[in-house]
N, C-alpha and C positions, 0 to 999 in steps of 0.2 A: 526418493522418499514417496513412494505412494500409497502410506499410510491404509492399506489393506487391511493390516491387522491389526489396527488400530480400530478402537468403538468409534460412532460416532456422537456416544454420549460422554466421550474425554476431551476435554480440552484441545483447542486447536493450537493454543499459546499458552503457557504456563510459565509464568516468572518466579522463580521463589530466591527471596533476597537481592535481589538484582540492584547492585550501585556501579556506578562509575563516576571517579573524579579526572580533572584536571589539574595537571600544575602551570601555571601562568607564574614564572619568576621562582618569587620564594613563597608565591603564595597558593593552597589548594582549594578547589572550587567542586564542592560536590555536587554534580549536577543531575544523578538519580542517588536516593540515598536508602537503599532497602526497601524496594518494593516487592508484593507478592500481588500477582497480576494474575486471574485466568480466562480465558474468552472460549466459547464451546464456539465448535462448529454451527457456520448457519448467524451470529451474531451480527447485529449492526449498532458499533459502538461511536460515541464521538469522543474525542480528549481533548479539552480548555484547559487551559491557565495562563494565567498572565505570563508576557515576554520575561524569557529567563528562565522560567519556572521549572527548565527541563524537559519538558513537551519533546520536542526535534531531538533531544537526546537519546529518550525511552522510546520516540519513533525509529530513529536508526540503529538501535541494539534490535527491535524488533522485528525490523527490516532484514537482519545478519547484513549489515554496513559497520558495524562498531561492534568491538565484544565489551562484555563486560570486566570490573575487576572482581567482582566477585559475583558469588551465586549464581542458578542454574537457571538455563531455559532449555524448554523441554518444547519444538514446534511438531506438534501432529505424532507426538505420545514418543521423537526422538528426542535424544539429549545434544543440544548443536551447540552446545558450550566452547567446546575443543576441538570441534573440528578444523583441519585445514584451510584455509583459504580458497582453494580447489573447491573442495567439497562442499564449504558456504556458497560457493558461488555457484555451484550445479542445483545446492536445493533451492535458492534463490531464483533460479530459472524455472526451475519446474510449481514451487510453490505458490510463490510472491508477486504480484502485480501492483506495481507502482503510475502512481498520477500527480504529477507534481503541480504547483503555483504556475511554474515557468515553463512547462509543457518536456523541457530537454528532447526536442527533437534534432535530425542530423538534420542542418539544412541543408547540405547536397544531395540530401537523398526525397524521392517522393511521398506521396504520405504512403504510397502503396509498398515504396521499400522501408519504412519507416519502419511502418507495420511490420512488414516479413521479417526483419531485423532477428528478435529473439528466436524465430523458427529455423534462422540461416543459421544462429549460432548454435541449434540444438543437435541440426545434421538432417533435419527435415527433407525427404525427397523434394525437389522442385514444383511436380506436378501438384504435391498436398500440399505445397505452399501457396501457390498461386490461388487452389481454391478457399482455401483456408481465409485467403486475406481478404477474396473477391467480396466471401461470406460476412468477414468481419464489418468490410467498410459499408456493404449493403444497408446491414443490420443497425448499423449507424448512422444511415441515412448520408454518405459522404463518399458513394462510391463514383459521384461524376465530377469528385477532386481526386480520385487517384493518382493521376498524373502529375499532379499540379504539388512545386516545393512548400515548404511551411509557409515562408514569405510571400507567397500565392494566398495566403489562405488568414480569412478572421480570425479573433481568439478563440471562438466557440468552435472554429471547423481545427483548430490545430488542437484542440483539448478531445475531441473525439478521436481524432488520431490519435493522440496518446491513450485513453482509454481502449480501445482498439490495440495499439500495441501492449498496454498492461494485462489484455485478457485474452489473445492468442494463445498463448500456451496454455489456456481454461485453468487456471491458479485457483489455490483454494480461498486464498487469501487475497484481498486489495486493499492497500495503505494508500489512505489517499492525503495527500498533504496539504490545506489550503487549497483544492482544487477549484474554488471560484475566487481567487483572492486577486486574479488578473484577467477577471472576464466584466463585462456589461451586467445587469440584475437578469434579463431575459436571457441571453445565453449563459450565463450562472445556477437558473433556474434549471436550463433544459441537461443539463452537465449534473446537475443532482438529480433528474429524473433518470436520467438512463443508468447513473450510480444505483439508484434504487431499484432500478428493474430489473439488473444485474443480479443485486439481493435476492428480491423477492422470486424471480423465475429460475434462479441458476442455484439457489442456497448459496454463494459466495459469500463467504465474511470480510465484514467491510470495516474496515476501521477508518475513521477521519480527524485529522487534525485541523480546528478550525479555531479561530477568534471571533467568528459570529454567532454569538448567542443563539438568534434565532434555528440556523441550520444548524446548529449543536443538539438542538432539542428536538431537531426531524428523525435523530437517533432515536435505537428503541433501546439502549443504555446509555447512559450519560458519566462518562469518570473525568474527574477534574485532578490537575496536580499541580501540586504550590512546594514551592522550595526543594522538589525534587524530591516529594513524599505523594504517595496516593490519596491526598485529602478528602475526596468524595467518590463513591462507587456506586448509583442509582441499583446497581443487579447482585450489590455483594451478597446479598442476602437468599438472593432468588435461584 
């Protein structure tokens, strides 16, 4: 999907109607209930609401981690409603950069293979791997832990690995989930700077899943969701 011919005044995400339930027993739990979502290219959104509320749900449909049962999503002007498994996971790779709470990094591997990881899986020559990663961890200020595994390394030096490995394959997109939710407030801080400088110098769209108010509001749109409904959208208008 490299959204060529696509504007870049269309939508990068586009939800229309989008629910998914669960059944637990005898009992169903809707936990997105029709929402119509859309983020332009170039956005930096944050999404609150209270535990439960759906949040982690509407993130991993967004993600192509979960489909929906109904309604369409449309990433970067395709429709990835129905596609394959295969196929999720190819645009997945090419589009999506993920940064999680918990870093999910391999611990057998260094932070330098950690990194290479998505470009190993892509088929990436060797040589444009090696430079590609040298570049990444430079850039991140974390290139004289290359060597060294996660458990080598602070929470702040294994979250720049992860972002480092979320944006190797330059994605258009970055979901980030609670990315300071397991860090110190100063390595918290510096993990949302480079988040933003990401934005601001590369146009990447960022979306973030956060419970703190304050970083919620460093967003330059703000959408809340309650009971698995789009209860607030700061940019519906805009």
């Amino acid at each position: 999907m490299s959204g060529a011919s696509v504007s870049r005044a269309a939508p990068l995400i586009e939800l229309r109607g989008i629910t998914r339930h669960f059944t637990l027993g005898e009992q169903t739990v809707q936990a997105v209930a029709g929402i119509d979502l859309a983020i332009r290219h170039g956005e930096y959104c944050s999404l609150m609401g209270p535990s439960g509320s759906g949040k982690s749900t509407l993130l991993n449909l967004i993600a192509l981690l979960d489909r929906p049962n109904s309604g369409e999503y449309r990433l970067d002007g395709n429709d990835v409603t129905t596609l394959s498994d295969d196929d999720l996971a190819g645009v997945r790779s090419r589009t999506i950069g993920f940064v999680f709470q918990f870093f999910h990094l391999v611990p057998r591997l260094s932070a330098a293979q950690n990194v290479e990881l998505p470009l190993l899986l892509a088929g990436v020559a060797p040589r444009d791997r090696a430079a590609r990663v040298a570049e990444a961890l430079s850039a991140l200020g974390i290139a004289d832990r290359a060597h060294h595994r996660p458990a080598e390394l602070s929470g702040g030096q294994r979250q720049r690995v992860a972002i480092a490995r979320a944006t190797i394959m330059r994605p258009a997109l970055i979901l980030a989930d609670e990315p300071t939710g397991n860090l110190d407030s100063a390595a918290g801080a510096q993990v949302i700077e480079i988040l933003e400088r990401l934005h601001a110098e590369h146009g990447v769209t960022l979306l973030m899943v956060t419970h703190d108010a304050a970083l919620g509001q460093r967003a330059h749109r703000h959408l809340r969701i309650v009971d698995g409904r789009l209860a607030a959208d700061s940019g519906a208008d805009s």
